[in-house]
N, C-alpha and C positions, 0 to 999 in steps of 0.2 A: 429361588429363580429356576425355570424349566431351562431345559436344554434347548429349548429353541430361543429362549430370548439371549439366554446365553450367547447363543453364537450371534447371533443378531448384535450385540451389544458389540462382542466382539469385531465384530466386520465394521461395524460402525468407529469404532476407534481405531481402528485399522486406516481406515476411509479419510479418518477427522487427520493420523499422523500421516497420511501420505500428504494429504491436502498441504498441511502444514510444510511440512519439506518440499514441496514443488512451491510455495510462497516463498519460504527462505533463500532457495534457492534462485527464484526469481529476482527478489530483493540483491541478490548478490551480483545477478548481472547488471542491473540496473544499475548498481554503485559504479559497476567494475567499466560500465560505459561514459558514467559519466564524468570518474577519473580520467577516462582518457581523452573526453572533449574538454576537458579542464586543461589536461597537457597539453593538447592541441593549440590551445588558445593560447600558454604562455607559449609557445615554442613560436609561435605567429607575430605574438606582442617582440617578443625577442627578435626576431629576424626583421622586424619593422627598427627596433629601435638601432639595432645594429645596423640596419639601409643609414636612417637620418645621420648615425654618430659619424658612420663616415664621409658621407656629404659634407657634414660640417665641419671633420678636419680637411678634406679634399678643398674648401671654399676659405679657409683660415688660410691654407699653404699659397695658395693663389694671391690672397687678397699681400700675404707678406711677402711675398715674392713681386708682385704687382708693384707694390711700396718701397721696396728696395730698387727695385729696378729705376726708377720713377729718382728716388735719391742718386743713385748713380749715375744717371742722366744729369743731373743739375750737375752734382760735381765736376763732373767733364766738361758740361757747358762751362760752367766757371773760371775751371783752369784752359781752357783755351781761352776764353775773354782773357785774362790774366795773360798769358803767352801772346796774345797779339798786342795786348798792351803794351807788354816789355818791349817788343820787337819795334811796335814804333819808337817807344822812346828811344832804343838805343840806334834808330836808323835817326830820330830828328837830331839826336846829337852828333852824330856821325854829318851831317849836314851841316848844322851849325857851324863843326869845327870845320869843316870844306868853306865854308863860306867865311869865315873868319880866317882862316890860312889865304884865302885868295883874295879878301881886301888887305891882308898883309903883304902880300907878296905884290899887289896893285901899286900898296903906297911905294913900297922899296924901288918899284920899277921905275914911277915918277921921278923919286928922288935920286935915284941913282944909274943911269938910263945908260952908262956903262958895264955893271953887271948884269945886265936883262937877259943874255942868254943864262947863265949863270941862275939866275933867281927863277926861269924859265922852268931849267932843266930839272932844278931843286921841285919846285912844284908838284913838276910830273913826277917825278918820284915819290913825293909825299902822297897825291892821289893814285901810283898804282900801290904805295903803303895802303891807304884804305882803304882799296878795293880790295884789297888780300885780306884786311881784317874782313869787311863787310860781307865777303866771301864767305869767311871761317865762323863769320856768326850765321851765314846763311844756311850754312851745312850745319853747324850746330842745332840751328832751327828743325831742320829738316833732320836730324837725329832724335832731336825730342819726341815730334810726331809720328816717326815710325814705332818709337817705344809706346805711346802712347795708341797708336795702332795695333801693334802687336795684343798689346794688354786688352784693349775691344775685343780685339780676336779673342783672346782667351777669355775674357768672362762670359763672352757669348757662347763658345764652345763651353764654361760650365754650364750654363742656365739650358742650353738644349739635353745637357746628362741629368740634368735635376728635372726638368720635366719627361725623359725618359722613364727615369726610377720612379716619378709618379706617377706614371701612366701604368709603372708595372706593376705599381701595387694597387693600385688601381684594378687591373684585369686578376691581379692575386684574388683581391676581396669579392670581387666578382665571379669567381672560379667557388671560391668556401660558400658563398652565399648559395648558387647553385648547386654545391654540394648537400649543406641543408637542406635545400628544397627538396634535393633525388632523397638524400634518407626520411622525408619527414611521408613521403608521397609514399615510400616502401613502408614504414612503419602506417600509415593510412590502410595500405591497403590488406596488410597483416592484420588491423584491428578489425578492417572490413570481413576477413574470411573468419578471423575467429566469432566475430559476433553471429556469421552464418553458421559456424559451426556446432558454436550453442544453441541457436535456434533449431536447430535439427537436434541437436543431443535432448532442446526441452519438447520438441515435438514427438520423440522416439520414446521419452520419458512417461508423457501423457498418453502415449498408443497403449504401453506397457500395461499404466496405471488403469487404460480401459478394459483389456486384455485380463488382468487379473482382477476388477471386480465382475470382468462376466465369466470369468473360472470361480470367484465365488459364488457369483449365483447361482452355476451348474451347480456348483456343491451343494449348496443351501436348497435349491429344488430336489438333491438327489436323496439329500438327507432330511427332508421333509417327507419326501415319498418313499421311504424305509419305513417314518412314524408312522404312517397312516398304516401303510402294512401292516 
């Protein structure tokens, strides 16, 4: 083989291994971008499914809180049916016995029209006696219901602390979700400048690769026109 094809051949597998390494190298970003719209995606799927997951405990806690509530209501309604019920009974018997003490004290009066102050005075005594009970069961009453008050009080003041704490974690999840976004949008735009920076590294690459076959060519011209010499 002469020396000129020599070099020829030469420059040619030069040419063929550059070529080859600017493909490989291509092939490599290509992967290297499409791993990371791969990552993209999960990171995307993931902050999606993380939105619904917590919707749907946020709409669980509501719905059992709603249900509870809702129970608690009946039972209260209950037990006051219940407590007005008592209260009449024990006002009709409290009647009864008033009404029965005073056809007693009617007949006695008939029949014995000499003790009538007497049977009179006894009466009145017996009904300021149940007025004093009736009193004492009305204040009783009326102590039940302030407990029973009270306790509204306090389970309403829990349920506004239980919808506080959900609300907080609520703005929590909404704070981390938001923070995903800022990292994912900072990692975006890192993948953006790298990928421009590769495009330049493969542009500066290919100027090279023009740059040094037209320094072979000067060569190959220089050294052809030595031969002819």
């Amino acid at each position: 083989m002469s020396q000129e094809n020599s070099v020829d051949y030469s420059n040619f597998t030069e040419a063929k291994s550059l070529r080859k390494q600017a493909e490989d190298d291509a092939q490599l970003l290509a992967n290297r971008i499409a791993l990371l719209r791969l990552e993209e995606q999960k990171a995307l799927k993931k902050i999606e499914e993380t939105r619904k997951k917590a919707q749907e405990i946020i709409e669980n806690r509501q719905r059992v809180q709603e249900e509870s509530r809702q129970k608690e209501e009946l039972r209260i309604q209950k037990e006051q049916k219940d407590q007005e019920k008592l209260r009449e009974l024990k006002n009709q018997k409290i009647q009864n016995k008033i009404i029965k003490e005073q056809k007693s004290t009617d007949t006695k009066i008939r029949v014995q029209a000499d003790i009538k102050t007497f049977k009179q005075t006894q009466m009145e005594n017996l009904e300021v006696i149940e007025q004093k009970k009736l009193e004492i069961i009305q204040a009783k009453i009326a102590k039940k219901q302030e407990v029973l008050r009270q306790k509204m009080m306090a389970e309403e003041k829990r349920r506004k602390k239980e919808i506080e704490k959900k609300m907080q974690v609520k703005f929590e999840l909404e704070r981390k979700i938001e923070e995903e976004n800022r990292i994912r949008k900072e990692k975006e735009e890192m993948v953006a400048r790298m990928e421009q920076e590769e495009m330049e590294l493969i542009q500066r690459l290919q100027n090279t690769q023009l740059l040094q076959q037209s320094v072979y060519e000067d060569l190959e011209i220089a050294m052809n026109g030595s031969i002819r010499c």
